[in-house]
C-alpha positions in Angstrom: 16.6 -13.6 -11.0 13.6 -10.8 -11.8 11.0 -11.8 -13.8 8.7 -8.5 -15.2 4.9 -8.8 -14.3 3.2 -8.2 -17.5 -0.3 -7.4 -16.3 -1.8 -3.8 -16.5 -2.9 -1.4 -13.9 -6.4 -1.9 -14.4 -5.8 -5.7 -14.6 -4.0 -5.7 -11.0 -6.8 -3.0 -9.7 -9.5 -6.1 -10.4 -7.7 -9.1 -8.9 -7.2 -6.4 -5.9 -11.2 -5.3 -5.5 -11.7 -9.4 -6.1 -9.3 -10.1 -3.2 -10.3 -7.5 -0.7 -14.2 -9.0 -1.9 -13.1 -12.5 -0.7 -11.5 -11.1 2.5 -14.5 -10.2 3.6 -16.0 -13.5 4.4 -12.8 -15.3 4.9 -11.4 -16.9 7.8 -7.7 -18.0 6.3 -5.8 -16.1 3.4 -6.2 -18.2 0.2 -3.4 -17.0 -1.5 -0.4 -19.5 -2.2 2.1 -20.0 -0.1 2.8 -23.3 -0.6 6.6 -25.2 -0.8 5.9 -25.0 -4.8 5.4 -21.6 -5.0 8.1 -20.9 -2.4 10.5 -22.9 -4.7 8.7 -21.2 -8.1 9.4 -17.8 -6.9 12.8 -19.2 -5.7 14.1 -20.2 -9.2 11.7 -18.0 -11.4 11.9 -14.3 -9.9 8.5 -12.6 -8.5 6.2 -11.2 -10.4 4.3 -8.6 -8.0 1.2 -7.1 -9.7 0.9 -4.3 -7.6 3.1 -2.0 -5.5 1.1 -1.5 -1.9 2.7 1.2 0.5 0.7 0.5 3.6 0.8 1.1 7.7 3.1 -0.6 9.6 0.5 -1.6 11.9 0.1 -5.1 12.3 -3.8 -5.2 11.9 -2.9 -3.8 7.8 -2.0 -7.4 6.7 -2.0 -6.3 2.8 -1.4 -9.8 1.5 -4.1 -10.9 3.3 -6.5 -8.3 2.7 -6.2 -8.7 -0.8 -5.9 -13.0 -0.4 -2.4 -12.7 -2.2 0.2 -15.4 -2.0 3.9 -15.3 -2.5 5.0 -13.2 -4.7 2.3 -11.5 -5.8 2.6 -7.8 -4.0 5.4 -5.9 -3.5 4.3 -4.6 0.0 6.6 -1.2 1.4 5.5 -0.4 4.6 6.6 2.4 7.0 4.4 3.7 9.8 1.8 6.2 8.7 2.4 4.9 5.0 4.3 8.3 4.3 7.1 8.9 1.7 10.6 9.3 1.9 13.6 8.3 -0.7 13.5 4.8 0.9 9.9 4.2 0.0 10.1 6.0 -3.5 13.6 4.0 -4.3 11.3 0.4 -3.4 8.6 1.8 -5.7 10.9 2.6 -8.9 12.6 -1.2 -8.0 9.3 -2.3 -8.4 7.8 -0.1 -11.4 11.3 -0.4 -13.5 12.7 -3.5 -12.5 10.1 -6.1 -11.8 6.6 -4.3 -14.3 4.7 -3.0 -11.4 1.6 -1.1 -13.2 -0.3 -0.4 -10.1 0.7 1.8 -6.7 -1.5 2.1 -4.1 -1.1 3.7 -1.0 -3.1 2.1 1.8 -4.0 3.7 4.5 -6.5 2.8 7.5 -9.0 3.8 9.9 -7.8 4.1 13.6 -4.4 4.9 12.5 -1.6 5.3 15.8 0.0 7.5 13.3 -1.9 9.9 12.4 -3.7 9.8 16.0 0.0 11.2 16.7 0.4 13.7 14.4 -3.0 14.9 15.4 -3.0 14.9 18.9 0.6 14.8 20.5 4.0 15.9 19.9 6.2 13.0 19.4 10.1 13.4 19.8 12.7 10.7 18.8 11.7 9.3 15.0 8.8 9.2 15.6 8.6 13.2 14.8 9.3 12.1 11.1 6.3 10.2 10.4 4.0 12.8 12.5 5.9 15.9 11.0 4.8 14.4 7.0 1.5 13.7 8.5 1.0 17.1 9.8 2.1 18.7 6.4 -0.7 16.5 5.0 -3.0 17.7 7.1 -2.9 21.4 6.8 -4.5 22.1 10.5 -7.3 19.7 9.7 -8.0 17.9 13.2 -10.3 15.0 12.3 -8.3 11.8 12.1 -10.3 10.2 9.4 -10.0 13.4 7.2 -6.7 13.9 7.7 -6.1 9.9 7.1 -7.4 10.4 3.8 -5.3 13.8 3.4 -2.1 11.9 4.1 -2.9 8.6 1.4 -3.5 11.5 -1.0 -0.6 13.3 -0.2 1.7 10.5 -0.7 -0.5 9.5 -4.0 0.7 12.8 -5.6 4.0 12.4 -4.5 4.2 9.3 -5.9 2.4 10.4 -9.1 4.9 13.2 -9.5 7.5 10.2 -9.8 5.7 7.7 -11.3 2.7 7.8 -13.4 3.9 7.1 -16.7 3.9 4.6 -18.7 0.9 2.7 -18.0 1.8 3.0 -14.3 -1.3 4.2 -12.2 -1.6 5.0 -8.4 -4.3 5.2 -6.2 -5.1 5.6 -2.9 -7.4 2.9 -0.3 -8.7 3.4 3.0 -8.7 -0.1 5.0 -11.1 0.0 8.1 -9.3 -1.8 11.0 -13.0 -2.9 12.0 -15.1 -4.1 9.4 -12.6 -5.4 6.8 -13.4 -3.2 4.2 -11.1 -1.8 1.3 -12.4 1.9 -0.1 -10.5 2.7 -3.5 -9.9 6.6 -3.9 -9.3 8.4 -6.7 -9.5 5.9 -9.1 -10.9 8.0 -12.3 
């Protein structure tokens, strides 16, 4: 059973800035993820209020960096947080099927990803990822510039799909070290 969310994008963007807020002096995620709310989402559906395409790297814990419980993102993640069909079809799952208003792309600091693109040149799969990074990156060699190249690359490829509606998206730089959450692009 699917249950729309029936927040707006500026209504999920809050309870995101107020969860990545709380992360900061946290110890535990306080979102719910309790039997009840196991069982709710169970029998009721989830209601994500935001779409997050983040890193695959396991220090990019999106639930916890915004203190969100069960059901409350729908996270997509694929190393290097770039865009493919795969990604896009989980976004317009989430935008036409369960009310998503919100898309952000995550990206982070210290990213292996883009450390790849920048510096090696990966066979195997792997020359996916660094190949969409590298288009992102338009010979720009500093990993944090080109970090925040790629989000906003995958923002307008995502906007060129998306943003109607009501339906917003944004980019965010996570930093691996201190915790913090910097929105992009929200104007």
């Amino acid at each position: 059973m699917s249950a729309k969310n029936s927040i707006s994008a500026d209504e999920a963007l809050k309870k995101l800035k107020k969860g990545a807020a709380a992360y900061m002096g946290a110890r535990f995620n306080t979102g719910d993820i309790s039997a009840a709310r196991r069982e709710k989402t169970c029998s009721e559906g989830q209601r994500p209020y935001a779409v997050i395409i983040s890193c695959s790297d396991s220090r990019v814990i999106p639930e916890s960096i915004f203190m969100a419980g069960i059901g409350e993102l729908f996270v997509i993640r694929v190393a290097g947080n770039v865009m493919d069909n795969h990604q896009l079809g989980s976004i317009e799952y989430a935008v036409s099927h369960l009310g998503c208003k919100l898309i952000v792309v995550l990206g982070h600091t210290r990213c292996g990803a883009v450390s790849a693109a920048v510096n090696d040149s990966p066979g195997g799969y792997v020359k996916f990822i660094t190949d969409e990074i590298r288009l992102a990156a338009n010979g720009e060699t500093d990993e944090d510039k080109v970090c925040r190249l790629n989000v906003g690359r995958s923002v307008k490829i995502i906007e060129n799909r998306f943003n109607t509606g009501g339906v917003r998206v944004i980019g965010a730089i996570y930093g691996v070290g201190d915790g913090r959450v910097e929105f992009l692009n929200e104007d």
